[in-house]
BAMARRO-374960 format. One line per field, with one value per residue (C-alpha): residue in three letters; y negated, x negated, z negated. Coordinates in nm, 3 decimals, padded with zeros to 5 digits. Layout:
// BAMARRO-374960
residu: [ALA, ...]
c2: [Y, ...]
c1: [X, ...]
c3: [Z, ...]
//
This chain:
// BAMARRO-374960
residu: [UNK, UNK, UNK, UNK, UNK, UNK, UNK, UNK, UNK, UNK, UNK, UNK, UNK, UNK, UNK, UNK, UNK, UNK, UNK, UNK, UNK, UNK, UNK, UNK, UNK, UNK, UNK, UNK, UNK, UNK, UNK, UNK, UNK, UNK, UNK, UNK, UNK, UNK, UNK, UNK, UNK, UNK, UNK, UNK, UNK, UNK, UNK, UNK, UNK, UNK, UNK, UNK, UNK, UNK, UNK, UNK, UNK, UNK, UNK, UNK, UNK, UNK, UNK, UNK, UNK, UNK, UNK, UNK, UNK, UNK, UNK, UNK, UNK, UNK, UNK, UNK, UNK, UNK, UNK, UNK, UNK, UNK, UNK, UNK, UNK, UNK, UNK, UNK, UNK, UNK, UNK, UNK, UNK, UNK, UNK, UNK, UNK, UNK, UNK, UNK, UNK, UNK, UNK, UNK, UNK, UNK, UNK, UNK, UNK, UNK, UNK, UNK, UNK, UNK, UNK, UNK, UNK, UNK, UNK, UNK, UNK, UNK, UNK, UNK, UNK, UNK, UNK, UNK, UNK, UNK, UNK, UNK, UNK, UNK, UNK, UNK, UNK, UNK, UNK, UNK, UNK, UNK, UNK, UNK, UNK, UNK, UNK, UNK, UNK, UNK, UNK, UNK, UNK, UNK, UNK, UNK, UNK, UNK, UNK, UNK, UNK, UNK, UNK, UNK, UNK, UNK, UNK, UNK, UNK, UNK, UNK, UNK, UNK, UNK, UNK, UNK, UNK, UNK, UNK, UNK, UNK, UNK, UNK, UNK, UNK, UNK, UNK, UNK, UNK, UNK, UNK, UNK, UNK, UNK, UNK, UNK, UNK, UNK, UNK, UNK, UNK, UNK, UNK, UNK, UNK, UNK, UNK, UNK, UNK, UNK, UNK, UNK, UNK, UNK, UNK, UNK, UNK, UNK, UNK, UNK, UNK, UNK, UNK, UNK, UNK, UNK, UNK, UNK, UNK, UNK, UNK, UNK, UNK, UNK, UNK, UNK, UNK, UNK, UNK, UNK, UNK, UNK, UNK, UNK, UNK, UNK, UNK, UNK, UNK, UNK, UNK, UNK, UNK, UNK, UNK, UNK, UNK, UNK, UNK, UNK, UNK, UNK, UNK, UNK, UNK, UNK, UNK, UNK, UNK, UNK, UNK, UNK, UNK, UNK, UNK, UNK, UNK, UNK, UNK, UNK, UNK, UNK, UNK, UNK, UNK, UNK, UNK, UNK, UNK, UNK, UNK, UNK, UNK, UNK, UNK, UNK, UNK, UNK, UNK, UNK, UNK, UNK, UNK, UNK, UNK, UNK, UNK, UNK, UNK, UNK, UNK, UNK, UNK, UNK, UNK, UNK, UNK, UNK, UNK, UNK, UNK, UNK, UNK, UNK, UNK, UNK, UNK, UNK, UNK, UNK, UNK, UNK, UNK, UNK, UNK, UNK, UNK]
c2: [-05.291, -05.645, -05.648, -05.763, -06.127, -06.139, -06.490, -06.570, -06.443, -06.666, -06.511, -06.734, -06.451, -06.138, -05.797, -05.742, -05.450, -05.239, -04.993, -04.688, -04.475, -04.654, -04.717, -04.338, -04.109, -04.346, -04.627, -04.331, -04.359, -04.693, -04.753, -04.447, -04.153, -04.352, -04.731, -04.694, -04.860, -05.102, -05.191, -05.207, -05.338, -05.626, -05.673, -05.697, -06.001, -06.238, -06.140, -06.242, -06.547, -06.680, -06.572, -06.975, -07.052, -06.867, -06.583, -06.333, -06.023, -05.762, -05.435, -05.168, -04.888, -04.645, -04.362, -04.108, -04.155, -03.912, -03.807, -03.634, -03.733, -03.776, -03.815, -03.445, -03.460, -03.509, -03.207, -02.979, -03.024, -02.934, -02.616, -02.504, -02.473, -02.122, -02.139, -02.001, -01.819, -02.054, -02.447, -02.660, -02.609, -02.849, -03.006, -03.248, -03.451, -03.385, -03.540, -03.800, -03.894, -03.908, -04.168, -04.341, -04.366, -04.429, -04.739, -04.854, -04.807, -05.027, -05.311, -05.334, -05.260, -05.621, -05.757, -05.669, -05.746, -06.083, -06.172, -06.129, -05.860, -06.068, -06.352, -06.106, -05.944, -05.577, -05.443, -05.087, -04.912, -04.740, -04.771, -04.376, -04.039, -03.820, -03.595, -03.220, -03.160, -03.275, -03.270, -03.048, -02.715, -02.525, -02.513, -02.743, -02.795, -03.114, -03.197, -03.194, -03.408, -03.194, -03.180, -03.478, -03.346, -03.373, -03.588, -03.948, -04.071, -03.946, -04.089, -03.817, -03.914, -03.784, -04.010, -04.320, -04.290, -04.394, -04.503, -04.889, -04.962, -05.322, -05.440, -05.796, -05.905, -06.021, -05.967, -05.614, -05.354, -05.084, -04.745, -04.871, -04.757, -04.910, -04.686, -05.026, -04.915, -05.176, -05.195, -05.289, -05.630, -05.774, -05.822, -06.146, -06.322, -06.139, -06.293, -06.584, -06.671, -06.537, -06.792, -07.061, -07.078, -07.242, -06.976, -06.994, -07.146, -06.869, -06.555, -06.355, -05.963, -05.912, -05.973, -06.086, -05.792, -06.053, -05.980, -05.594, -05.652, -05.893, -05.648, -05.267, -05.207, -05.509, -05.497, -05.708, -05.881, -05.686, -05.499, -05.178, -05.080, -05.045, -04.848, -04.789, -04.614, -04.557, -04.353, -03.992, -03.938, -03.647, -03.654, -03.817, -04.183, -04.261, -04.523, -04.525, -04.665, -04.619, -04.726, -04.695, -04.292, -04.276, -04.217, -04.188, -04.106, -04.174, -04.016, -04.222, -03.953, -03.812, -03.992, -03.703, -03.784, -03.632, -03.784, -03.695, -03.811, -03.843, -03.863, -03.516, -03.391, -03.583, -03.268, -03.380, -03.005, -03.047, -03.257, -03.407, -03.572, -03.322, -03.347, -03.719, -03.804, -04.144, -04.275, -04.134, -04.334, -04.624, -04.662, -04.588, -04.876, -05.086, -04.937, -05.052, -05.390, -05.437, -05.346, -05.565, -05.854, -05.824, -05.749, -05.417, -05.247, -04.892, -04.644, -04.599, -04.279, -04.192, -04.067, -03.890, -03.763, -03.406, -03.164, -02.977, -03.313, -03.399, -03.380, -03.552, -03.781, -04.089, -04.326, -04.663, -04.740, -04.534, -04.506, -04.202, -03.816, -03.730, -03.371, -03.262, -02.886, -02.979, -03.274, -02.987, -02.802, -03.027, -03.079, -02.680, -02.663, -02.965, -02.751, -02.460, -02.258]
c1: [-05.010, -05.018, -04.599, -04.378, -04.544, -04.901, -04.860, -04.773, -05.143, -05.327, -05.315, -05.245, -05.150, -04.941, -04.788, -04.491, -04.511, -04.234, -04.010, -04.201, -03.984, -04.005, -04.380, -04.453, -04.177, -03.941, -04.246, -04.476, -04.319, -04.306, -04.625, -04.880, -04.961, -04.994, -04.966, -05.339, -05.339, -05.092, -05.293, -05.643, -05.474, -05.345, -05.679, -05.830, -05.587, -05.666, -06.022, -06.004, -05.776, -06.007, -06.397, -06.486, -06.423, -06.476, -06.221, -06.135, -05.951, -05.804, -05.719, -05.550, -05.477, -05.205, -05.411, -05.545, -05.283, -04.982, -04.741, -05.032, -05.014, -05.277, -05.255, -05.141, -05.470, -05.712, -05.512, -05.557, -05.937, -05.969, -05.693, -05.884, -06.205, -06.248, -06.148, -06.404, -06.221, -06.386, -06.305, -06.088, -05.926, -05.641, -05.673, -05.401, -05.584, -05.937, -05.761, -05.636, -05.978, -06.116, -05.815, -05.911, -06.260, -06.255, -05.997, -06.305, -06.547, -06.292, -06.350, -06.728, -06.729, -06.501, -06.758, -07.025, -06.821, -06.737, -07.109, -07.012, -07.165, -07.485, -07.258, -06.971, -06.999, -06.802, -06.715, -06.531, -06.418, -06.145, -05.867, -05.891, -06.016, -05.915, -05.544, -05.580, -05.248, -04.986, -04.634, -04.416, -04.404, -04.581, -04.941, -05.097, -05.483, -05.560, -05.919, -06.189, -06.369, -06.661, -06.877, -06.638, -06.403, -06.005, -05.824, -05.668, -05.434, -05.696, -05.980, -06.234, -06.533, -06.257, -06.034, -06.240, -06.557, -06.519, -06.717, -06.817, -07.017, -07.166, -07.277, -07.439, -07.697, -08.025, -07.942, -07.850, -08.090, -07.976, -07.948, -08.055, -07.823, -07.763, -07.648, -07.528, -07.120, -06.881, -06.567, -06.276, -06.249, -06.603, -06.490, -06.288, -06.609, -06.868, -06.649, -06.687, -07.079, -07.122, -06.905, -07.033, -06.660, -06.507, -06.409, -06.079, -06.015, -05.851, -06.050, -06.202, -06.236, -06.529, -06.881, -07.074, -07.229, -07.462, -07.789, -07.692, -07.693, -08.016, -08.208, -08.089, -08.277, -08.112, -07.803, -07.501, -07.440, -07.192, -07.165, -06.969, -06.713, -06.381, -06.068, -05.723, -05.453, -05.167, -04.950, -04.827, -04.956, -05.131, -05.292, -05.244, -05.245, -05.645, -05.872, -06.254, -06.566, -06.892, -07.208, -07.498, -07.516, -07.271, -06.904, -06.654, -06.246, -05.976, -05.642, -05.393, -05.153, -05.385, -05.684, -05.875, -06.234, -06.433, -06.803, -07.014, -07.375, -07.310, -07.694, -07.687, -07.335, -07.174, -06.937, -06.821, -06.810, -06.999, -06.791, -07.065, -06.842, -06.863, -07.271, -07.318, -07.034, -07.259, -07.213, -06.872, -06.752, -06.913, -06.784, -06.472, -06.457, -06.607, -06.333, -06.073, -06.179, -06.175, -05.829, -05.764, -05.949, -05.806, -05.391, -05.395, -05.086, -05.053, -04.786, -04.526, -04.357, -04.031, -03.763, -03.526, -03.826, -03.686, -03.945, -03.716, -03.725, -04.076, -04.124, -03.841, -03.943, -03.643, -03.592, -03.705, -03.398, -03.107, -03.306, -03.116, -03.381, -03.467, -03.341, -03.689, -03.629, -03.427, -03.691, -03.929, -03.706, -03.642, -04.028, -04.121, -03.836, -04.041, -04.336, -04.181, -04.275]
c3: [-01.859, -01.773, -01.807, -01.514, -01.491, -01.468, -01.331, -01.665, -01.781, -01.557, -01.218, -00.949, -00.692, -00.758, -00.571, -00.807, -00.997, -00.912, -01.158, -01.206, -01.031, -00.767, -00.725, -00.803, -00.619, -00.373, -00.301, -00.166, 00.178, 00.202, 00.064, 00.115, -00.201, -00.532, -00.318, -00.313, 00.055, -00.014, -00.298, -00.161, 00.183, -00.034, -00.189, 00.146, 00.290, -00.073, -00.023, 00.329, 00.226, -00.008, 00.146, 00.129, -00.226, -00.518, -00.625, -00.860, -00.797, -01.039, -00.852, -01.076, -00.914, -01.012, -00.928, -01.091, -01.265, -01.275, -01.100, -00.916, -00.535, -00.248, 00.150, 00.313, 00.559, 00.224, -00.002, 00.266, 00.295, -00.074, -00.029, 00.221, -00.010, -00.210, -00.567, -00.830, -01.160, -01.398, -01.467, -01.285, -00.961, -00.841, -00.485, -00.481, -00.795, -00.642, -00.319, -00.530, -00.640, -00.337, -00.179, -00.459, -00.374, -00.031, -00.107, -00.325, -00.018, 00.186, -00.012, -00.068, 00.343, 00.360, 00.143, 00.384, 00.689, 00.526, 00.411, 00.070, -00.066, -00.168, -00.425, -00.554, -00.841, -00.885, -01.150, -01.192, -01.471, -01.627, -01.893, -02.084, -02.026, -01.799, -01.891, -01.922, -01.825, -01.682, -01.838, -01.638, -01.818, -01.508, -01.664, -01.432, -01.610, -01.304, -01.513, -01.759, -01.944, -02.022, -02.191, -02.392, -02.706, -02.550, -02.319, -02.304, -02.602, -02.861, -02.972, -02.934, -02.640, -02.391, -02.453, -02.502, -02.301, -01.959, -01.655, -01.611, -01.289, -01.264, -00.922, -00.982, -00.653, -00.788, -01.165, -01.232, -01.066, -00.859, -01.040, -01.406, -01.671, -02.032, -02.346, -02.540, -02.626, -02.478, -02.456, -02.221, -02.442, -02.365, -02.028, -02.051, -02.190, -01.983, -01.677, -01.818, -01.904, -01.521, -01.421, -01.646, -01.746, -02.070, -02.322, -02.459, -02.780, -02.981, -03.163, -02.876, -02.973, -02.740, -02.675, -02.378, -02.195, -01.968, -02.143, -02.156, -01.749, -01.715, -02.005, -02.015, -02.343, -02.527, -02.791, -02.842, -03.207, -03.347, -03.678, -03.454, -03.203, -03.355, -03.215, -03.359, -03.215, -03.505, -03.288, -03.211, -02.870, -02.738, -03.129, -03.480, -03.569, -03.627, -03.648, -03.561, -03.604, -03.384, -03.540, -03.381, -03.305, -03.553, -03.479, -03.784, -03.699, -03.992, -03.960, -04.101, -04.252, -04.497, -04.468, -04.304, -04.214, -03.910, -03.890, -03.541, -03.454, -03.097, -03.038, -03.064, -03.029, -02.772, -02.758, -03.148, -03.242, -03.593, -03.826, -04.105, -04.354, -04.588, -04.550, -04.471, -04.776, -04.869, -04.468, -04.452, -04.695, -04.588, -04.285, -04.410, -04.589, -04.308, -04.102, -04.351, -04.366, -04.003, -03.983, -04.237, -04.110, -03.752, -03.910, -03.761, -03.795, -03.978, -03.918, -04.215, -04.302, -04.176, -04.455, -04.152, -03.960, -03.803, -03.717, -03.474, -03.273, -03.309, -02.955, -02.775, -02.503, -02.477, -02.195, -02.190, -01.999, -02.126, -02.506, -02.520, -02.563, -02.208, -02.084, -02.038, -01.892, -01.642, -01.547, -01.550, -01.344, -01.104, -01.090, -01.007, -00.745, -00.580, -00.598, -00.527, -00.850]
//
Protein backbone atom coordinates (compact mmCIF):
# COMPACT_ATOMS: atom_id res chain seq x y z
CA UNK A 1 0.00 0.00 0.00
CA UNK A 2 3.01 2.04 0.22
CA UNK A 3 2.73 2.63 -3.94
CA UNK A 4 5.65 1.71 -6.26
CA UNK A 5 8.28 4.11 -4.43
CA UNK A 6 8.57 3.75 -0.88
CA UNK A 7 11.94 5.47 -1.18
CA UNK A 8 9.99 8.37 -1.79
CA UNK A 9 8.32 7.89 1.90
CA UNK A 10 11.49 7.90 3.70
CA UNK A 11 12.97 4.50 3.28
CA UNK A 12 16.45 4.41 2.54
CA UNK A 13 16.45 0.68 1.28
CA UNK A 14 13.84 -1.02 -0.93
CA UNK A 15 12.93 -4.67 -2.77
CA UNK A 16 10.77 -3.25 -5.60
CA UNK A 17 7.40 -4.17 -5.44
CA UNK A 18 6.59 -6.06 -8.37
CA UNK A 19 3.10 -6.06 -10.57
CA UNK A 20 0.71 -8.16 -8.81
CA UNK A 21 0.55 -10.72 -11.19
CA UNK A 22 3.72 -11.17 -11.06
CA UNK A 23 4.50 -11.30 -7.32
CA UNK A 24 1.38 -13.64 -6.74
CA UNK A 25 1.18 -16.33 -9.73
CA UNK A 26 4.57 -16.02 -12.12
CA UNK A 27 7.02 -14.68 -8.97
CA UNK A 28 6.06 -17.96 -6.93
CA UNK A 29 8.79 -19.92 -8.69
CA UNK A 30 11.21 -17.59 -8.66
CA UNK A 31 10.62 -16.50 -5.35
CA UNK A 32 8.97 -19.32 -3.02
CA UNK A 33 4.67 -19.45 -2.16
CA UNK A 34 3.55 -15.80 -1.52
CA UNK A 35 7.68 -14.40 -1.73
CA UNK A 36 7.51 -15.01 1.96
CA UNK A 37 11.35 -16.24 1.82
CA UNK A 38 12.43 -13.79 -0.46
CA UNK A 39 10.95 -11.39 1.77
CA UNK A 40 12.10 -12.48 5.18
CA UNK A 41 15.52 -13.67 3.34
CA UNK A 42 15.83 -9.98 2.36
CA UNK A 43 15.03 -8.87 5.81
CA UNK A 44 17.69 -11.06 7.11
CA UNK A 45 20.77 -9.57 4.76
CA UNK A 46 19.68 -5.45 5.91
CA UNK A 47 19.43 -6.81 9.37
CA UNK A 48 22.72 -8.39 9.02
CA UNK A 49 23.98 -5.26 6.98
CA UNK A 50 23.16 -2.90 9.50
CA UNK A 51 23.62 -5.05 13.24
CA UNK A 52 26.20 -2.03 14.34
CA UNK A 53 24.08 0.96 13.99
CA UNK A 54 20.68 1.50 14.61
CA UNK A 55 17.96 0.32 11.98
CA UNK A 56 14.52 0.11 11.13
CA UNK A 57 12.90 -2.46 9.09
CA UNK A 58 9.33 -2.65 7.64
CA UNK A 59 8.52 -6.24 6.50
CA UNK A 60 5.05 -6.58 4.82
CA UNK A 61 4.37 -9.68 3.83
CA UNK A 62 1.98 -10.60 1.05
CA UNK A 63 0.73 -13.42 2.90
CA UNK A 64 -2.16 -14.33 4.20
CA UNK A 65 -3.17 -12.60 1.73
CA UNK A 66 -4.91 -14.09 -1.40
CA UNK A 67 -4.34 -15.83 -3.97
CA UNK A 68 -4.10 -18.58 -1.27
CA UNK A 69 -0.62 -20.37 -1.65
CA UNK A 70 1.84 -22.19 0.81
CA UNK A 71 5.04 -24.54 0.36
CA UNK A 72 3.76 -28.26 -1.08
CA UNK A 73 5.72 -30.07 2.05
CA UNK A 74 3.59 -27.68 4.70
CA UNK A 75 -0.13 -28.24 2.69
CA UNK A 76 0.33 -31.75 2.85
CA UNK A 77 0.89 -31.93 6.64
CA UNK A 78 -2.45 -30.16 7.14
CA UNK A 79 -4.27 -32.58 4.19
CA UNK A 80 -3.14 -35.24 5.87
CA UNK A 81 -5.03 -34.19 9.21
CA UNK A 82 -8.86 -35.49 9.57
CA UNK A 83 -11.41 -32.90 8.81
CA UNK A 84 -14.26 -32.38 11.45
CA UNK A 85 -17.95 -31.37 9.75
CA UNK A 86 -18.12 -28.18 11.67
CA UNK A 87 -16.01 -24.74 11.11
CA UNK A 88 -13.25 -24.20 8.96
CA UNK A 89 -11.21 -26.61 7.10
CA UNK A 90 -8.75 -25.39 4.32
CA UNK A 91 -5.04 -26.63 4.49
CA UNK A 92 -3.43 -24.64 1.91
CA UNK A 93 -4.37 -21.20 4.05
CA UNK A 94 -3.64 -23.00 7.43
CA UNK A 95 -0.22 -23.86 5.56
CA UNK A 96 -0.06 -20.43 4.58
CA UNK A 97 -0.21 -19.28 8.11
CA UNK A 98 2.15 -21.32 9.30
CA UNK A 99 5.03 -20.19 6.34
CA UNK A 100 4.12 -17.13 7.57
CA UNK A 101 4.96 -17.80 11.01
CA UNK A 102 7.93 -19.62 10.78
CA UNK A 103 9.41 -16.60 8.42
CA UNK A 104 8.60 -14.55 11.69
CA UNK A 105 10.59 -17.15 13.88
CA UNK A 106 13.55 -16.67 11.32
CA UNK A 107 13.99 -13.29 12.18
CA UNK A 108 13.77 -13.06 16.00
CA UNK A 109 16.33 -16.35 15.71
CA UNK A 110 18.85 -13.60 13.61
CA UNK A 111 18.17 -11.36 16.39
CA UNK A 112 19.40 -13.85 18.85
CA UNK A 113 22.16 -15.14 16.66
CA UNK A 114 23.20 -11.49 16.12
CA UNK A 115 22.99 -10.37 19.94
CA UNK A 116 20.16 -8.33 19.17
CA UNK A 117 17.36 -9.54 20.63
CA UNK A 118 18.03 -7.59 24.00
CA UNK A 119 18.01 -3.58 22.05
CA UNK A 120 15.37 -4.31 19.14
CA UNK A 121 12.15 -3.62 19.52
CA UNK A 122 9.35 -5.87 17.39
CA UNK A 123 6.47 -5.03 16.62
CA UNK A 124 3.75 -7.22 14.62
CA UNK A 125 0.50 -6.56 13.57
CA UNK A 126 -1.84 -6.57 10.86
CA UNK A 127 -3.64 -4.33 8.28
CA UNK A 128 -7.70 -6.00 8.43
CA UNK A 129 -9.52 -8.99 9.46
CA UNK A 130 -9.31 -12.04 8.19
CA UNK A 131 -11.54 -12.79 4.43
CA UNK A 132 -14.28 -15.39 4.60
CA UNK A 133 -14.00 -16.20 1.20
CA UNK A 134 -12.20 -16.09 -1.44
CA UNK A 135 -13.43 -14.79 -4.85
CA UNK A 136 -13.46 -17.59 -7.27
CA UNK A 137 -17.03 -18.84 -7.46
CA UNK A 138 -15.99 -22.46 -5.99
CA UNK A 139 -17.18 -21.81 -2.32
CA UNK A 140 -13.90 -21.79 -0.79
CA UNK A 141 -14.83 -20.53 3.20
CA UNK A 142 -10.41 -20.27 3.94
CA UNK A 143 -11.36 -18.57 7.71
CA UNK A 144 -13.19 -17.17 10.56
CA UNK A 145 -13.10 -14.50 12.58
CA UNK A 146 -15.08 -15.80 15.43
CA UNK A 147 -16.40 -14.96 17.68
CA UNK A 148 -15.92 -11.22 15.59
CA UNK A 149 -19.17 -9.90 13.38
CA UNK A 150 -17.87 -10.41 9.32
CA UNK A 151 -14.74 -10.22 7.49
CA UNK A 152 -12.22 -7.52 6.11
CA UNK A 153 -13.64 -4.43 4.04
CA UNK A 154 -16.37 -3.84 6.75
CA UNK A 155 -16.21 -2.28 9.72
CA UNK A 156 -17.72 -4.76 12.09
CA UNK A 157 -14.85 -6.25 14.93
CA UNK A 158 -13.91 -8.64 11.95
CA UNK A 159 -12.88 -6.37 9.89
CA UNK A 160 -11.13 -3.92 12.14
CA UNK A 161 -9.81 -5.75 15.16
CA UNK A 162 -6.59 -7.23 14.62
CA UNK A 163 -3.58 -8.61 16.45
CA UNK A 164 -0.65 -6.13 17.63
CA UNK A 165 2.25 -7.91 19.46
CA UNK A 166 4.87 -5.53 21.12
CA UNK A 167 8.21 -7.03 22.07
CA UNK A 168 10.17 -4.13 23.92
CA UNK A 169 13.37 -5.73 26.34
CA UNK A 170 13.18 -4.25 29.75
CA UNK A 171 10.01 -2.06 29.14
CA UNK A 172 7.14 -4.16 28.07
CA UNK A 173 6.65 -7.38 30.22
CA UNK A 174 6.37 -10.67 28.80
CA UNK A 175 2.75 -11.95 28.46
CA UNK A 176 0.89 -8.66 29.83
CA UNK A 177 -1.87 -7.54 27.62
CA UNK A 178 -3.53 -3.95 27.34
CA UNK A 179 -7.37 -3.42 26.27
CA UNK A 180 -6.54 0.49 25.38
CA UNK A 181 -7.97 0.58 21.31
CA UNK A 182 -5.15 1.73 18.97
CA UNK A 183 -4.90 1.98 15.85
CA UNK A 184 -2.56 1.35 12.84
CA UNK A 185 -1.92 5.37 12.90
CA UNK A 186 -0.34 5.63 16.46
CA UNK A 187 2.47 3.83 15.14
CA UNK A 188 4.45 6.54 13.32
CA UNK A 189 4.63 8.51 16.70
CA UNK A 190 4.97 5.56 19.05
CA UNK A 191 8.25 4.84 16.76
CA UNK A 192 9.16 7.90 17.38
CA UNK A 193 9.15 8.80 21.39
CA UNK A 194 11.10 5.21 21.50
CA UNK A 195 13.52 6.61 19.42
CA UNK A 196 13.68 10.00 20.97
CA UNK A 197 13.01 11.10 17.33
CA UNK A 198 11.68 14.61 16.10
CA UNK A 199 8.01 14.40 15.15
CA UNK A 200 7.08 15.73 11.95
CA UNK A 201 5.71 19.04 11.61
CA UNK A 202 2.35 18.47 9.95
CA UNK A 203 -1.09 17.19 11.88
CA UNK A 204 -0.28 13.67 13.10
CA UNK A 205 -3.62 11.39 13.29
CA UNK A 206 -2.20 9.21 16.03
CA UNK A 207 -1.28 8.94 19.53
CA UNK A 208 1.70 7.63 21.33
CA UNK A 209 1.11 4.11 22.59
CA UNK A 210 4.57 4.33 24.91
CA UNK A 211 2.82 4.68 28.24
CA UNK A 212 0.13 2.00 27.08
CA UNK A 213 3.54 -0.28 26.86
CA UNK A 214 5.44 1.00 30.19
CA UNK A 215 1.67 0.96 32.15
CA UNK A 216 -0.97 -1.70 30.76
CA UNK A 217 -3.78 -0.10 32.82
CA UNK A 218 -3.15 3.49 31.46
CA UNK A 219 -5.22 5.42 28.54
CA UNK A 220 -4.22 7.58 25.68
CA UNK A 221 -5.77 11.35 25.40
CA UNK A 222 -8.15 11.04 22.90
CA UNK A 223 -11.86 11.89 22.74
CA UNK A 224 -12.37 8.18 20.48
CA UNK A 225 -11.19 5.99 17.72
CA UNK A 226 -12.60 7.02 14.48
CA UNK A 227 -12.91 4.89 11.17
CA UNK A 228 -14.42 5.70 7.79
CA UNK A 229 -14.55 3.67 4.91
CA UNK A 230 -17.12 5.42 2.22
CA UNK A 231 -16.89 2.64 -0.19
CA UNK A 232 -18.76 -0.45 -1.67
CA UNK A 233 -16.57 -3.23 -0.62
CA UNK A 234 -17.53 -6.40 0.88
CA UNK A 235 -20.36 -3.88 2.74
CA UNK A 236 -21.89 -0.29 2.58
CA UNK A 237 -20.09 3.01 2.83
CA UNK A 238 -19.95 3.64 6.90
CA UNK A 239 -18.33 5.54 9.31
CA UNK A 240 -17.62 4.65 13.07
CA UNK A 241 -16.97 5.72 16.28
CA UNK A 242 -15.61 3.64 19.36
CA UNK A 243 -16.01 5.21 22.67
CA UNK A 244 -15.01 3.68 25.44
CA UNK A 245 -17.14 0.18 25.36
CA UNK A 246 -19.12 1.92 23.07
CA UNK A 247 -19.01 1.28 19.33
CA UNK A 248 -21.49 3.32 17.02
CA UNK A 249 -21.46 2.48 12.85
CA UNK A 250 -23.21 5.16 10.38
CA UNK A 251 -24.06 4.05 6.95
CA UNK A 252 -23.76 6.73 4.67
CA UNK A 253 -26.70 5.94 2.23
CA UNK A 254 -29.44 6.34 4.62
CA UNK A 255 -27.99 7.23 7.69
CA UNK A 256 -28.69 3.84 9.33
CA UNK A 257 -27.44 3.54 12.88
CA UNK A 258 -26.18 0.22 14.59
CA UNK A 259 -24.96 0.91 18.35
CA UNK A 260 -22.95 -2.25 20.18
CA UNK A 261 -21.49 -2.28 23.79
CA UNK A 262 -18.64 -4.37 22.93
CA UNK A 263 -18.01 -4.93 26.73
CA UNK A 264 -20.54 -7.32 26.49
CA UNK A 265 -21.15 -8.19 22.89
CA UNK A 266 -17.97 -8.35 21.23
CA UNK A 267 -20.01 -10.58 18.68
CA UNK A 268 -22.17 -7.05 17.83
CA UNK A 269 -25.38 -9.19 17.58
CA UNK A 270 -27.68 -6.69 19.72
CA UNK A 271 -28.03 -3.41 17.91
CA UNK A 272 -29.06 -0.66 20.89
CA UNK A 273 -29.83 2.41 18.92
CA UNK A 274 -33.24 2.10 19.14
CA UNK A 275 -32.74 1.69 23.20
CA UNK A 276 -29.66 3.88 23.82
CA UNK A 277 -31.38 6.78 21.23
CA UNK A 278 -29.77 9.72 23.71
CA UNK A 279 -25.92 8.06 23.07
CA UNK A 280 -26.78 7.19 19.59
CA UNK A 281 -27.26 10.40 18.65
CA UNK A 282 -24.51 11.69 20.35
CA UNK A 283 -22.02 10.06 18.89
CA UNK A 284 -23.48 10.61 15.82
CA UNK A 285 -22.87 13.94 15.93
CA UNK A 286 -19.37 13.50 17.37
CA UNK A 287 -18.87 11.25 14.43
CA UNK A 288 -19.97 13.97 12.06
CA UNK A 289 -17.80 16.49 13.31
CA UNK A 290 -14.80 14.42 13.06
CA UNK A 291 -15.30 13.90 9.55
CA UNK A 292 -15.73 17.27 9.18
CA UNK A 293 -12.82 18.40 11.10
CA UNK A 294 -10.39 15.92 9.43
CA UNK A 295 -12.11 16.76 5.36
CA UNK A 296 -13.22 13.30 5.12
CA UNK A 297 -14.65 12.53 1.97
CA UNK A 298 -18.40 11.15 1.57
CA UNK A 299 -19.64 9.13 -1.26
CA UNK A 300 -22.18 11.00 -3.69
CA UNK A 301 -24.99 9.35 -5.50
CA UNK A 302 -24.66 8.14 -8.87
CA UNK A 303 -27.61 9.30 -11.43
CA UNK A 304 -26.57 6.16 -14.08
CA UNK A 305 -25.97 3.68 -11.29
CA UNK A 306 -27.21 0.11 -12.97
CA UNK A 307 -28.16 -2.46 -10.58
CA UNK A 308 -27.64 -5.28 -13.11
CA UNK A 309 -23.89 -4.15 -12.98
CA UNK A 310 -23.54 -3.56 -9.40
CA UNK A 311 -21.04 -6.10 -9.17
CA UNK A 312 -18.58 -5.79 -12.01
CA UNK A 313 -15.03 -6.00 -11.03
CA UNK A 314 -12.80 -3.64 -13.88
CA UNK A 315 -9.12 -3.73 -14.44
CA UNK A 316 -6.81 -1.36 -13.13
CA UNK A 317 -4.91 -1.81 -16.28
CA UNK A 318 -7.27 -2.25 -19.20
CA UNK A 319 -10.25 -0.08 -16.99
CA UNK A 320 -12.42 -2.09 -19.04
CA UNK A 321 -15.30 -4.87 -16.58
CA UNK A 322 -13.22 -7.95 -16.00
CA UNK A 323 -14.73 -11.33 -17.53
CA UNK A 324 -15.07 -12.73 -14.15
CA UNK A 325 -16.52 -16.44 -15.04
CA UNK A 326 -14.07 -17.25 -17.17
CA UNK A 327 -11.35 -15.92 -14.44
CA UNK A 328 -13.27 -18.22 -12.21
CA UNK A 329 -13.01 -20.78 -14.67
CA UNK A 330 -9.73 -20.67 -15.33
CA UNK A 331 -9.23 -20.69 -11.47
CA UNK A 332 -11.28 -24.27 -10.81
CA UNK A 333 -9.48 -25.91 -13.83
CA UNK A 334 -6.21 -24.95 -11.73
CA UNK A 335 -7.75 -26.66 -8.89
CA UNK A 336 -9.19 -29.16 -10.65
CA UNK A 337 -12.93 -28.58 -9.61
Amino acid sequence: HLGPLPEKLGYEVTERQLGRAFRQWRGAKQRGPKSIDFLTDATLRFIEQNQQKPFFVTLSHHAVHIPVEANAKTIAKYESKPKPPDGVNHPVYAAMVEDLDASIGRILEKLEDLDLSGNTIVVFTSDNGGLRKIYTGVGEVISTNAPLRNEKGTLYEGGIRVPMIVRWPGVVPPGSACHEPTTTADLLPTFCEMASAKMPKQPIDGSSMVRLLKDPTATLDRDAVYFHYPHYHHSRPASAIRFGDWKLIEFLEDGALELYNLEKDIGEAENLAAEEPQLAGRLRRQLASWRERVGARMPTGNPKYDPQRAHEWWSRRTNKPLDVEAMRKRYRTRLGK
